[in-house]
N, C-alpha and C positions, 0 to 999 in steps of 0.2 A: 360550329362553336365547340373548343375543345373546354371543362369540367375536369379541376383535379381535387379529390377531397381528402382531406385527413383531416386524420382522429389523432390528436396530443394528449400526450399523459398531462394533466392542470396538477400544479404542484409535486410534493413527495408521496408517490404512492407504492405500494408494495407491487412487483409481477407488472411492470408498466408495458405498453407494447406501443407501436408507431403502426398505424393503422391509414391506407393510401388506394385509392380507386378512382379513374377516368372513365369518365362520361365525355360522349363525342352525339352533339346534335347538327342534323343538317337537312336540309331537304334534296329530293332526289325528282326529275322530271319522269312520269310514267304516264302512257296516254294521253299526253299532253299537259296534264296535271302538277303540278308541284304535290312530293308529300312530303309530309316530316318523317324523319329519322332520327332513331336514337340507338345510341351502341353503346353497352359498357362493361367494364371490363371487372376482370373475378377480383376481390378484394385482397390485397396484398399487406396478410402481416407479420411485421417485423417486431421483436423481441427485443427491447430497450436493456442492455449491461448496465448492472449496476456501476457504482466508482467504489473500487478500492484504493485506499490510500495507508502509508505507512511512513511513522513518523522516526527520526532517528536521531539521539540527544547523547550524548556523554557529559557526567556532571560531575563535581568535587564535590560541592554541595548541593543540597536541595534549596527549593524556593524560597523556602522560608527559612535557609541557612545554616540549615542541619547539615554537619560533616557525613560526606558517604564513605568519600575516600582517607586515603592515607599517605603520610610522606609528606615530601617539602614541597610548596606548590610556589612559585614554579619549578618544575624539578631542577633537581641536580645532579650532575657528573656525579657516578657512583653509587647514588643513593635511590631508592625504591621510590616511584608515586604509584598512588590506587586510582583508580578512574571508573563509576561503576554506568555500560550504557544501557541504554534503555530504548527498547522496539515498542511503539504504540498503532492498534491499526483502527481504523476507520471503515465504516459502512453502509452506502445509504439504502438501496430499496430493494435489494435481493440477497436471499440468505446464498452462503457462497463454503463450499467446501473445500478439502483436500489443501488449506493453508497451510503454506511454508515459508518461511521467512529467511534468510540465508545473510551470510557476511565474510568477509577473509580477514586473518587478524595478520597485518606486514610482520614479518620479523624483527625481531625485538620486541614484542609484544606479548605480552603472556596470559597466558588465562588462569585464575587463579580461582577457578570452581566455585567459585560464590556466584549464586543465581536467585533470582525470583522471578515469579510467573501469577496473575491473577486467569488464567486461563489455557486451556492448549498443553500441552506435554513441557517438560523443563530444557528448557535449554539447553544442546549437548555442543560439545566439541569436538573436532575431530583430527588427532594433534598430525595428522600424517598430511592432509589437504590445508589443516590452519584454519578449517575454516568451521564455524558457530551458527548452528539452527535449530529453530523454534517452529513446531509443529502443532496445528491446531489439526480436529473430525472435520468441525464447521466454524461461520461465523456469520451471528444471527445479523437480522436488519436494523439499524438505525443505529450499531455502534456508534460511537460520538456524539450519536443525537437523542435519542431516548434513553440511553444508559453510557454508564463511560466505558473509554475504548479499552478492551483487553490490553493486558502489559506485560512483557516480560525485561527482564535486566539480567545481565553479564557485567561481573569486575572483570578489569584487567589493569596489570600492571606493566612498569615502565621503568628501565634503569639506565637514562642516559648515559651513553660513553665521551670521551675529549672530544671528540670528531662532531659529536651532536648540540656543542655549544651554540645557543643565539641560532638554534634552527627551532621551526614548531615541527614537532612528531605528527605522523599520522597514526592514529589507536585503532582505524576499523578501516576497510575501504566499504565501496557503495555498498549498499543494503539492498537486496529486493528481495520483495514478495512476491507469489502465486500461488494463484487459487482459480478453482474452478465455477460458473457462474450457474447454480443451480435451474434460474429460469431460463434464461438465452443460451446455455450449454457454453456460453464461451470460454475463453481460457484467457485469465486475466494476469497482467503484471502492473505492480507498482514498486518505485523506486525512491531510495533518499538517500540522501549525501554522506560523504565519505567523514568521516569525527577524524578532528588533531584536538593538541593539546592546548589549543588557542581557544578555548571554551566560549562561544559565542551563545551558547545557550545557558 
């Protein structure tokens, strides 16, 4: 008879591990005898990664309809729109360090150095790669769940040309995070969606 046992993390725990050991019984004939046997084997554990998650919004307004941006919405041939996006990250049961957050701003795009940050270093740009990152030391446990999620924000602006009539702009491509997972060592990524002008958030 083969015995396989494990230990689950039951619910959100902080430092979880996946805990797994076989037991093998059987009997063995000796001097005519049946005896029992048992084997079992060194207990194997495994170190549960936490979930990073990162969220990625560009907005004109706020939820409750406070203007961020500026300009004609929807834009126009010529004329300036302001777009301000916003990185939120999540955390559930391991604190996680060495956060970076990254983005590429397409051409046409502008970064117009207006930033906020409740956490983590300010958000720099880097006009020779295009591309805009947010650097955290660490990030503690239960982001989004026991306290809200760190934020930072980037405006950018937008001057559509003729050529860009009756198209949606893209304002950011994919976003991703990494970070390293303090208890399991692992080296983690999370990813979110590329923002246009089509503001579904």
């Amino acid at each position: 008879r083969l015995y396989t046992v494990f230990a689950l993390p039951i619910g959100v725990t902080q430092s979880p591990s996946f805990n797994a050991k076989v037991t093998v019984e059987g009997q063995e004939l000796i001097n005519g005898a049946l005896q029992g046997l048992t084997a079992e084997s060194n207990e194997v554990v495994t170190r549960v990664n936490t979930k990073l998650t990162l969220e990625s919004e560009a907005h004109y307004y706020t939820d409750q309809m406070i203007k961020l941006g500026s300009g004609p919405l929807p834009p126009r041939v010529g004329q300036t729109t302001t777009y301000v996006i916003f990185w939120r990250l999540g955390n559930t049961w391991n604190e996680v360090e060495n956060v970076e957050i990254s983005t590429t701003l397409p051409q046409g795009v502008t970064w117009t150095g207006q930033t906020t940050v409740t956490a983590g270093q300010t958000p720099v740009y880097n006009p020779n790669t295009r591309e805009v990152r947010w650097k955290l030391n660490r990030l503690p446990v239960g982001a989004g769940m026991t306290f809200t999620k760190p934020e930072a924000s980037f405006e950018v602006a937008i001057t559509p040309e003729e050529g860009d009539v009756d198209k949606i702009l893209v304002l950011s491509k994919t976003s991703t995070a990494t970070a390293r997972d303090t208890w399991s060592g692992a080296d983690l990524i999370a990813t979110a969606k590329f923002l246009t002008t089509d503001l579904d958030d």
